[in-house]
Jmol script that loads the backbone (N, CA, C; Angstrom):
load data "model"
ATOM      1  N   UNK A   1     177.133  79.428 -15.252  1.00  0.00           N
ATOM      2  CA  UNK A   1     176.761  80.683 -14.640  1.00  0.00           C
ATOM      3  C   UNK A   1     175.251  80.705 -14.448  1.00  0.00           C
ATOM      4  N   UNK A   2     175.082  81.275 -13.391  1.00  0.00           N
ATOM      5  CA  UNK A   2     173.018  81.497 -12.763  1.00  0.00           C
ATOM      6  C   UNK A   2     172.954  82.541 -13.618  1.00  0.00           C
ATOM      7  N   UNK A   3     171.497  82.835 -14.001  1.00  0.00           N
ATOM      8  CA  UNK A   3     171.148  83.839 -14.814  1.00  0.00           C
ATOM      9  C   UNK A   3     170.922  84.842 -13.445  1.00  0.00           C
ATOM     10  N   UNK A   4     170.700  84.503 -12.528  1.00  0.00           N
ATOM     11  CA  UNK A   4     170.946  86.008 -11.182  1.00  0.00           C
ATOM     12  C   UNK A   4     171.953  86.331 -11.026  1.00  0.00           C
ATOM     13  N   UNK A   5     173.123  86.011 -11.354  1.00  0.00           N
ATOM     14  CA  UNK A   5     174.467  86.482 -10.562  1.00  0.00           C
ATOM     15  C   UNK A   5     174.390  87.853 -11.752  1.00  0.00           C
ATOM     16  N   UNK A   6     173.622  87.757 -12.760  1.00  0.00           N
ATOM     17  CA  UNK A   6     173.785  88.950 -13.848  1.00  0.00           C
ATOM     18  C   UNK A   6     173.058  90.345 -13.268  1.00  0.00           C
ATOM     19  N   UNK A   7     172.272  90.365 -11.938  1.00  0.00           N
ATOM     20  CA  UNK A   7     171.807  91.224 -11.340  1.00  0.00           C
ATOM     21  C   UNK A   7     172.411  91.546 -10.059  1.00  0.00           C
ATOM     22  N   UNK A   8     173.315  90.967  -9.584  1.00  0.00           N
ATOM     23  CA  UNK A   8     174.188  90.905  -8.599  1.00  0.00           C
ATOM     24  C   UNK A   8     175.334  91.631  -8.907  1.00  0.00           C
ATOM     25  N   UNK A   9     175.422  92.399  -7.550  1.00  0.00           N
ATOM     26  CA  UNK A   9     177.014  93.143  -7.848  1.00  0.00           C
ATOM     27  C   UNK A   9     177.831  92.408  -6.862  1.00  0.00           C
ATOM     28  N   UNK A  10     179.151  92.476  -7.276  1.00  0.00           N
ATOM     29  CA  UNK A  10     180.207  91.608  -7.115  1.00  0.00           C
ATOM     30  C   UNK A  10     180.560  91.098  -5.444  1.00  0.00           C
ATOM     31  N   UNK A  11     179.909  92.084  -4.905  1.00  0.00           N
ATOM     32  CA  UNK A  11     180.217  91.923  -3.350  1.00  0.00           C
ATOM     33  C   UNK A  11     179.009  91.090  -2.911  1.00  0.00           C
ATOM     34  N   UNK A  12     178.108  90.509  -3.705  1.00  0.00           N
ATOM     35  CA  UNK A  12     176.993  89.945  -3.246  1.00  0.00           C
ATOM     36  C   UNK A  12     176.909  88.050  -3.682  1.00  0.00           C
ATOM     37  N   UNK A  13     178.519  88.298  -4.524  1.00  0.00           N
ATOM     38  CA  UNK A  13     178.730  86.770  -4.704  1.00  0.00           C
ATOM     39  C   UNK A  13     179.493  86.230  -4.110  1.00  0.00           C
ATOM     40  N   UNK A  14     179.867  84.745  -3.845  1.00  0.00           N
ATOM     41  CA  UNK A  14     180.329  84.473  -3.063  1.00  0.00           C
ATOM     42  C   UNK A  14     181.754  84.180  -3.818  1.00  0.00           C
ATOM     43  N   UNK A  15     182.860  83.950  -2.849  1.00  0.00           N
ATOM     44  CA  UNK A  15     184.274  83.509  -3.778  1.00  0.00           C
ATOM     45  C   UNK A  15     184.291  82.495  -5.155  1.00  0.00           C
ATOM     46  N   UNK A  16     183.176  81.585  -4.721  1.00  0.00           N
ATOM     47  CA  UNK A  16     183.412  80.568  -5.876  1.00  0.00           C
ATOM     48  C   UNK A  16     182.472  81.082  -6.950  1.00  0.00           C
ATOM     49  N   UNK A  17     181.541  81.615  -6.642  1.00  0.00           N
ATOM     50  CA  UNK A  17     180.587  82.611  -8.050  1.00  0.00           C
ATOM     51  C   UNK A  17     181.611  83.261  -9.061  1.00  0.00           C
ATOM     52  N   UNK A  18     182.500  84.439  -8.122  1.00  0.00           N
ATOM     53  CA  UNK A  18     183.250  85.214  -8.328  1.00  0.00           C
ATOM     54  C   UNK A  18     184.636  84.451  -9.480  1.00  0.00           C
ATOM     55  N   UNK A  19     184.799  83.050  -8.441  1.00  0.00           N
ATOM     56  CA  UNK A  19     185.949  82.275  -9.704  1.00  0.00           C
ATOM     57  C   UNK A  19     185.440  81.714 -10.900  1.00  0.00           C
ATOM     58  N   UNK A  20     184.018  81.104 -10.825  1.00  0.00           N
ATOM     59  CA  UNK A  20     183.372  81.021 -12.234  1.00  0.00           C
ATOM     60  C   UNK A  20     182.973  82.070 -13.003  1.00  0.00           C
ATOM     61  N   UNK A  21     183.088  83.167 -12.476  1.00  0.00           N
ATOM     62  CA  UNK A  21     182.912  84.392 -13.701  1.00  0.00           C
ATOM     63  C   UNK A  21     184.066  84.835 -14.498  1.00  0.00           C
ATOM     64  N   UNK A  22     185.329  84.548 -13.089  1.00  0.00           N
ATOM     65  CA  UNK A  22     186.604  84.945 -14.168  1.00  0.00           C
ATOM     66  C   UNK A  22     186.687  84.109 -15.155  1.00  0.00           C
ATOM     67  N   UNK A  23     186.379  82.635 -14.794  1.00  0.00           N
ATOM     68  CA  UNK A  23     186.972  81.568 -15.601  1.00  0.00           C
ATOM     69  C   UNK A  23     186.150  81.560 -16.870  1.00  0.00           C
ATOM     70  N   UNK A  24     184.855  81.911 -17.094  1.00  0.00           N
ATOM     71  CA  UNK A  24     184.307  82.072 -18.191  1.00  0.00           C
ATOM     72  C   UNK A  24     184.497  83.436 -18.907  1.00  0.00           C
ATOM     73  N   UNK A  25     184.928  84.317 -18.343  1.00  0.00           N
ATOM     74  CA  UNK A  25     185.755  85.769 -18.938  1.00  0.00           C
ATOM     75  C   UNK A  25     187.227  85.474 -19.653  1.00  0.00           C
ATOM     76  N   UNK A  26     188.028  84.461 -18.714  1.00  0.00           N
ATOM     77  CA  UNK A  26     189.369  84.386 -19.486  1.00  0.00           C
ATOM     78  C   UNK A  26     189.053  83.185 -20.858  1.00  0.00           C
ATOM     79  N   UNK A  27     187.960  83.014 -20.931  1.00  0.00           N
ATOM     80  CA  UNK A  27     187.275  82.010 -22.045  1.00  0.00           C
ATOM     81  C   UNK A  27     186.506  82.586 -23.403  1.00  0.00           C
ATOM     82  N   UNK A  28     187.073  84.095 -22.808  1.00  0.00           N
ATOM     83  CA  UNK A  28     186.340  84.722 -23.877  1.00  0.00           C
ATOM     84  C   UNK A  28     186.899  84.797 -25.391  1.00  0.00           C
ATOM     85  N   UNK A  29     186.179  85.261 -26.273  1.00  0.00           N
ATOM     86  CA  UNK A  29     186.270  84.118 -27.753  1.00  0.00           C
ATOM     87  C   UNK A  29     187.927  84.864 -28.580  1.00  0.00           C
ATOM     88  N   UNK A  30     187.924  85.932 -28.019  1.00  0.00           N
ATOM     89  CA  UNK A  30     189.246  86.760 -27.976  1.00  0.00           C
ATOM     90  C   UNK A  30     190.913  86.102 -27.850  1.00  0.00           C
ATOM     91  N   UNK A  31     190.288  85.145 -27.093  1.00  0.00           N
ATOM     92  CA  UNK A  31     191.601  84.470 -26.127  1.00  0.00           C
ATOM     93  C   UNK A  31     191.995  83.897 -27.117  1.00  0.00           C
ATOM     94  N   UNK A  32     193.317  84.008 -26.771  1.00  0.00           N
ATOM     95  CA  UNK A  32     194.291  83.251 -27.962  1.00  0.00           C
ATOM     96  C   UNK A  32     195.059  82.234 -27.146  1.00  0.00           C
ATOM     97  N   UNK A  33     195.435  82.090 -25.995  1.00  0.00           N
ATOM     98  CA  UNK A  33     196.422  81.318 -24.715  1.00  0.00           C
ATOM     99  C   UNK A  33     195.669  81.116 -23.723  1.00  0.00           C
ATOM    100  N   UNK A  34     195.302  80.745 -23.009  1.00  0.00           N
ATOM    101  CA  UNK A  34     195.265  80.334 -21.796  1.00  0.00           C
ATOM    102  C   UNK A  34     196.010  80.008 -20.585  1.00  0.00           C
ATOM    103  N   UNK A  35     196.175  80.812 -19.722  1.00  0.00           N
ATOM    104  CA  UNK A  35     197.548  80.667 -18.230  1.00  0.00           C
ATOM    105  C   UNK A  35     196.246  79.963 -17.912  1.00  0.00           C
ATOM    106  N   UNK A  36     196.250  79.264 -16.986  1.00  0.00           N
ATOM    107  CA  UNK A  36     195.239  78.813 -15.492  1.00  0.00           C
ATOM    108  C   UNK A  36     196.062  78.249 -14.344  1.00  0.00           C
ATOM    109  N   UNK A  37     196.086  79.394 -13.843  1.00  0.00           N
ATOM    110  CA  UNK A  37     197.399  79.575 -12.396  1.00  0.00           C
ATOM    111  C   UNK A  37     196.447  79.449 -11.241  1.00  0.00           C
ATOM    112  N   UNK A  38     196.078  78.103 -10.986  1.00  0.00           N
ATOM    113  CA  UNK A  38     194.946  77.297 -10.340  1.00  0.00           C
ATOM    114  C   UNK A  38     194.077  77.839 -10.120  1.00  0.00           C
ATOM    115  N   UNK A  39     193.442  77.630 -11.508  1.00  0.00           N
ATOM    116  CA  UNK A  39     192.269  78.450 -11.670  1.00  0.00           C
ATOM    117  C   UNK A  39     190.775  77.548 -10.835  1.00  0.00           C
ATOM    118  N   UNK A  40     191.195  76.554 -10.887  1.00  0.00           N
ATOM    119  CA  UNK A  40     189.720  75.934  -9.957  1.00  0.00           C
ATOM    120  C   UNK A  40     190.514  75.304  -8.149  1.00  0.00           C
ATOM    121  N   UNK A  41     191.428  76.070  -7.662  1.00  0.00           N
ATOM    122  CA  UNK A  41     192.182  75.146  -6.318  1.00  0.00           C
ATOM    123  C   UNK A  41     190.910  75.920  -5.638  1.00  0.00           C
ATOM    124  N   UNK A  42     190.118  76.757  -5.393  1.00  0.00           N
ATOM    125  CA  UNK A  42     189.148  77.396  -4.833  1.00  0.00           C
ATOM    126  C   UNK A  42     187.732  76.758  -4.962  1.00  0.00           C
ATOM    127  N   UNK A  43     187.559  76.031  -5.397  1.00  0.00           N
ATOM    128  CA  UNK A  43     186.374  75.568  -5.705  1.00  0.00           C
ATOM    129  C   UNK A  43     186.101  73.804  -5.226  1.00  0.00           C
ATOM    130  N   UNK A  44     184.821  73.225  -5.034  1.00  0.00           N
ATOM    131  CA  UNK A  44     184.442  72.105  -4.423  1.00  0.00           C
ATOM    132  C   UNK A  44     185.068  71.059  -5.466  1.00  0.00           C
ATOM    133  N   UNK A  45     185.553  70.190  -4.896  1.00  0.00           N
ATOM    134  CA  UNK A  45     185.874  69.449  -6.257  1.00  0.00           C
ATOM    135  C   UNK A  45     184.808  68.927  -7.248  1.00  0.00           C
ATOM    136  N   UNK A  46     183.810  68.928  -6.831  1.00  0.00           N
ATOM    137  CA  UNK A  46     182.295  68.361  -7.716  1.00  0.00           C
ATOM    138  C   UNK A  46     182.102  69.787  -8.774  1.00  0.00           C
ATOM    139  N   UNK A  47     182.696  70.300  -8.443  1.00  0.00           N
ATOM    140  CA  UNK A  47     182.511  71.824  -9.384  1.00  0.00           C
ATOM    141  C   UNK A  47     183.669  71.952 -10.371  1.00  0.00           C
ATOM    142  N   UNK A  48     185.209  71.472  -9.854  1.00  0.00           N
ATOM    143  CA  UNK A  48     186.407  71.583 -10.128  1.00  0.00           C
ATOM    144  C   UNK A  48     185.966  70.512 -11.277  1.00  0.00           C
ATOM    145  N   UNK A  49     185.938  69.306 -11.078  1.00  0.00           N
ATOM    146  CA  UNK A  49     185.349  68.441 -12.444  1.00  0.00           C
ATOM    147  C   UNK A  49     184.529  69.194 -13.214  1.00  0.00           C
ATOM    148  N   UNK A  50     183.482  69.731 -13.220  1.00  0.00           N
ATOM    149  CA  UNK A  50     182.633  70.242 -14.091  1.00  0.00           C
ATOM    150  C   UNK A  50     183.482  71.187 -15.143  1.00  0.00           C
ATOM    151  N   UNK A  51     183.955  72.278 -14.694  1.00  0.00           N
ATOM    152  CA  UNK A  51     185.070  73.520 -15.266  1.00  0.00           C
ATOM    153  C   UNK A  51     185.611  72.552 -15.750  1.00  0.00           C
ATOM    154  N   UNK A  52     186.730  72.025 -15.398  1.00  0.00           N
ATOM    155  CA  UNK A  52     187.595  71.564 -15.910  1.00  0.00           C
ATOM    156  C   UNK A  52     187.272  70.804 -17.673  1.00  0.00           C
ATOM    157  N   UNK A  53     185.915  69.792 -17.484  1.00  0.00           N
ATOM    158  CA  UNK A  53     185.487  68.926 -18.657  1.00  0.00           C
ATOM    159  C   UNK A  53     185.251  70.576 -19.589  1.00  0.00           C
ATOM    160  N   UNK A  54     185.023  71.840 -18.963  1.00  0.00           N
ATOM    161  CA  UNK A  54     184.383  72.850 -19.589  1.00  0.00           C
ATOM    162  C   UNK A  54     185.025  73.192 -20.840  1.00  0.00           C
ATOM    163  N   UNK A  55     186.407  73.800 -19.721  1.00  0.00           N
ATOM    164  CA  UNK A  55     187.373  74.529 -20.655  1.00  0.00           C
ATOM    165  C   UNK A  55     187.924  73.459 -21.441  1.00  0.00           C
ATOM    166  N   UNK A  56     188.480  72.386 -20.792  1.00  0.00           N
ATOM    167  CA  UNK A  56     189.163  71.636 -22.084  1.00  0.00           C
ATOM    168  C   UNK A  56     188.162  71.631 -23.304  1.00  0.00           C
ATOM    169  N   UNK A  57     186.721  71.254 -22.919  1.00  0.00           N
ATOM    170  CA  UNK A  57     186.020  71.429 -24.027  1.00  0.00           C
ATOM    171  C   UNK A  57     186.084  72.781 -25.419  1.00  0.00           C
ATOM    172  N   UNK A  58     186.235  73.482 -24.711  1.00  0.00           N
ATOM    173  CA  UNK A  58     186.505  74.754 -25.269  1.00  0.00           C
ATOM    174  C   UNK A  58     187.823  74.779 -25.873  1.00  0.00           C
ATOM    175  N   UNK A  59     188.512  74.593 -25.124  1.00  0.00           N
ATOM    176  CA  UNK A  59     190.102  74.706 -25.799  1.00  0.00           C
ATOM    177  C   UNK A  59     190.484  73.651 -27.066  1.00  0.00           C
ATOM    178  N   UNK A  60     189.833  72.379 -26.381  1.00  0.00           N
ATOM    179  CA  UNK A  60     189.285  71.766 -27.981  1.00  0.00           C
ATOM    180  C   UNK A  60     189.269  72.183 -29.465  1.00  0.00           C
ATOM    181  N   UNK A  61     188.409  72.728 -28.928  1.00  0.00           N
ATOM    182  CA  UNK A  61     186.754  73.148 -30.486  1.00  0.00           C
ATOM    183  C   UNK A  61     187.641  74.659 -30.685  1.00  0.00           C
ATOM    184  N   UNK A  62     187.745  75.052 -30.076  1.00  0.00           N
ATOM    185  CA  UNK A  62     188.309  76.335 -30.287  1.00  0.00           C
ATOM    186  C   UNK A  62     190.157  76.304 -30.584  1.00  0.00           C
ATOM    187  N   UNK A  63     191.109  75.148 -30.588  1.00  0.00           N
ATOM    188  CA  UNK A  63     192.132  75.235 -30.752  1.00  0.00           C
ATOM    189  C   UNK A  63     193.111  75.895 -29.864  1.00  0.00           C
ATOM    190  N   UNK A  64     192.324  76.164 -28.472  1.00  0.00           N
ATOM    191  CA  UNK A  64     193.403  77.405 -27.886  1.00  0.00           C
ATOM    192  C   UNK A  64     194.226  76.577 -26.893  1.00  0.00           C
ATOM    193  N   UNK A  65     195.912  77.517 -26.847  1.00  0.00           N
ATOM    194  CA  UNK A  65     196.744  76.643 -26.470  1.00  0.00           C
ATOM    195  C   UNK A  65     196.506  76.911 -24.798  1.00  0.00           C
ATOM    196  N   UNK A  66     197.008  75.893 -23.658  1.00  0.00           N
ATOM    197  CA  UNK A  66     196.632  76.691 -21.974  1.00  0.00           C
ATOM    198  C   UNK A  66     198.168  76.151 -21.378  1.00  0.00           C
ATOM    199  N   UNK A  67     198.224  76.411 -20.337  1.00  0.00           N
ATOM    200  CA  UNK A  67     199.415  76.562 -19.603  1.00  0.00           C
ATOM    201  C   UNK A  67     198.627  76.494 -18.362  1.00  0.00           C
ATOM    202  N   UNK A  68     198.976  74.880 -17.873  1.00  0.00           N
ATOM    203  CA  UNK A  68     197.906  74.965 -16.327  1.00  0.00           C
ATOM    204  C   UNK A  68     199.116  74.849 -15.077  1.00  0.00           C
ATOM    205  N   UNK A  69     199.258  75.593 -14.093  1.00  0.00           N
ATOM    206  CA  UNK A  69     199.692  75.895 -13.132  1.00  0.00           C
ATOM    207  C   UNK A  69     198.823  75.312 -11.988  1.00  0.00           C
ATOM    208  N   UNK A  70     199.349  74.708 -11.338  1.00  0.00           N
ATOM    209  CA  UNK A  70     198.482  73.831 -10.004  1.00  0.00           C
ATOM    210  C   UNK A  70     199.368  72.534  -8.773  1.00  0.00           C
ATOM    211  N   UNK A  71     198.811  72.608  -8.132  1.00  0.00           N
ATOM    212  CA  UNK A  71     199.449  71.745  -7.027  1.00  0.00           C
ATOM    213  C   UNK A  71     199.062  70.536  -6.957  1.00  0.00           C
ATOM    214  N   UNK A  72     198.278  70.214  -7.695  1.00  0.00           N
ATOM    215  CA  UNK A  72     197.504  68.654  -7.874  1.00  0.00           C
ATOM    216  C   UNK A  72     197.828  68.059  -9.130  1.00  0.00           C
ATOM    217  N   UNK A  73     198.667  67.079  -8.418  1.00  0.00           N
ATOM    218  CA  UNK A  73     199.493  66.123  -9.683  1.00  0.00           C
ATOM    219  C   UNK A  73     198.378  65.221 -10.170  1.00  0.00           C
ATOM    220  N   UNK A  74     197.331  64.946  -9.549  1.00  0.00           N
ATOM    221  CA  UNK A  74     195.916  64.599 -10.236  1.00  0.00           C
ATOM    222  C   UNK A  74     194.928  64.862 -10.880  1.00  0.00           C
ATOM    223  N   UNK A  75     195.181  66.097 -10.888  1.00  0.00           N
ATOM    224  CA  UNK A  75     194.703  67.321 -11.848  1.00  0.00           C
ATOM    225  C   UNK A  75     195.340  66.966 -13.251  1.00  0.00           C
ATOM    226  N   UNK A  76     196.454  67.779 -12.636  1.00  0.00           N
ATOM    227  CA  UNK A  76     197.462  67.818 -13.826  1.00  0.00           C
ATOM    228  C   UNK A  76     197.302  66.568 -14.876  1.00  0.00           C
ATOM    229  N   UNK A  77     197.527  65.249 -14.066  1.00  0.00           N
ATOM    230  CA  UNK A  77     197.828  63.908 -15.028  1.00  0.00           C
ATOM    231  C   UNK A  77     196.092  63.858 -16.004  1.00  0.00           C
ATOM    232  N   UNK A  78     194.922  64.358 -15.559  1.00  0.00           N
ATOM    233  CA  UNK A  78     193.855  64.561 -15.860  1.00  0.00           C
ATOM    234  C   UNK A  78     193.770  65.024 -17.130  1.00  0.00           C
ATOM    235  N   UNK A  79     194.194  66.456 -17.047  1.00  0.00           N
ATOM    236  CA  UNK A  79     194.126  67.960 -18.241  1.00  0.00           C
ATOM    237  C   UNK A  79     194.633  67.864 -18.930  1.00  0.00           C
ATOM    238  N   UNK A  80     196.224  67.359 -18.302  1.00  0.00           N
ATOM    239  CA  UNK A  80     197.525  67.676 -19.700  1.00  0.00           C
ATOM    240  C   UNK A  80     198.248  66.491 -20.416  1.00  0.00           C
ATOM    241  N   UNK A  81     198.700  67.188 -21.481  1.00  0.00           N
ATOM    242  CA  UNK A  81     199.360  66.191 -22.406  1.00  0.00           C
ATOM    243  C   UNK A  81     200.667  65.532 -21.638  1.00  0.00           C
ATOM    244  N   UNK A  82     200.953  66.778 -21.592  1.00  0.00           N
ATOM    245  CA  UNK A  82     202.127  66.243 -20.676  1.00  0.00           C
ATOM    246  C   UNK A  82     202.590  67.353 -19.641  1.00  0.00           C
ATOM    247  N   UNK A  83     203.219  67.193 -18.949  1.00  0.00           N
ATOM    248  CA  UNK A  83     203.466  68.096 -17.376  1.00  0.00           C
ATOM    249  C   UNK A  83     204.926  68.386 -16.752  1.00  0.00           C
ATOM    250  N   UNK A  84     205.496  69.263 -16.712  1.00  0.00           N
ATOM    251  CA  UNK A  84     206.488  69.029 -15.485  1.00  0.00           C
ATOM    252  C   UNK A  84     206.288  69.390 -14.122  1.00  0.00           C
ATOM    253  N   UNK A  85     207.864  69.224 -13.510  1.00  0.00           N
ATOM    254  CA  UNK A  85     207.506  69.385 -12.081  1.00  0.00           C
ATOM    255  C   UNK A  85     208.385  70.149 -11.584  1.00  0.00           C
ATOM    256  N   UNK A  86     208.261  71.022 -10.624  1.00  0.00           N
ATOM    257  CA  UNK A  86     209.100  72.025 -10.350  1.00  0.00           C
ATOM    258  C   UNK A  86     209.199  71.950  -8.687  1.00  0.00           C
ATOM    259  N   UNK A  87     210.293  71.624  -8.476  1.00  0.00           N
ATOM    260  CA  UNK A  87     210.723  70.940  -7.202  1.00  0.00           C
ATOM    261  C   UNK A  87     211.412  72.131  -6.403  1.00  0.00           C
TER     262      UNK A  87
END
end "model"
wireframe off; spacefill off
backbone 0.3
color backbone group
């Protein structure tokens, strides 16, 4: 996160600002689960790597369980332990 987007109101960010704020909100220390119902398909993939090393990092150190929802079986084989597929 930019330390300006903290003076910015919401209509002044752009979509992908807007998805890194949720994604560090649903990261908040509260969270007990994690859904991510493609939580980065909106974003550049040079960014989508970054998040991604983020939260797993987090979900790590922090023990929290996630449930990733997404259309990229390259993703997926990436993040998760293991995956199904829903045809």
């Amino acid at each position: 996160m930019q330390p300006e987007w903290l003076t910015r109101r919401p209509m002044q960010l752009s979509g992908g600002e807007l998805a890194r704020i949720a994604i560090l909100r649903a990261l908040d220390p509260r969270t007990r689960f994690l859904i991510a119902d493609e939580m980065t398909a909106q974003l550049d993939p040079s960014i989508q790597k970054a998040i991604w090393g983020y939260v797993l990092e987090v979900c790590r150190s922090r023990s929290l369980g996630m449930l990733v929802i997404s259309h990229q079986s390259a993703l997926l084989d990436q993040v998760c332990t293991r995956h199904l597929q829903v045809e």
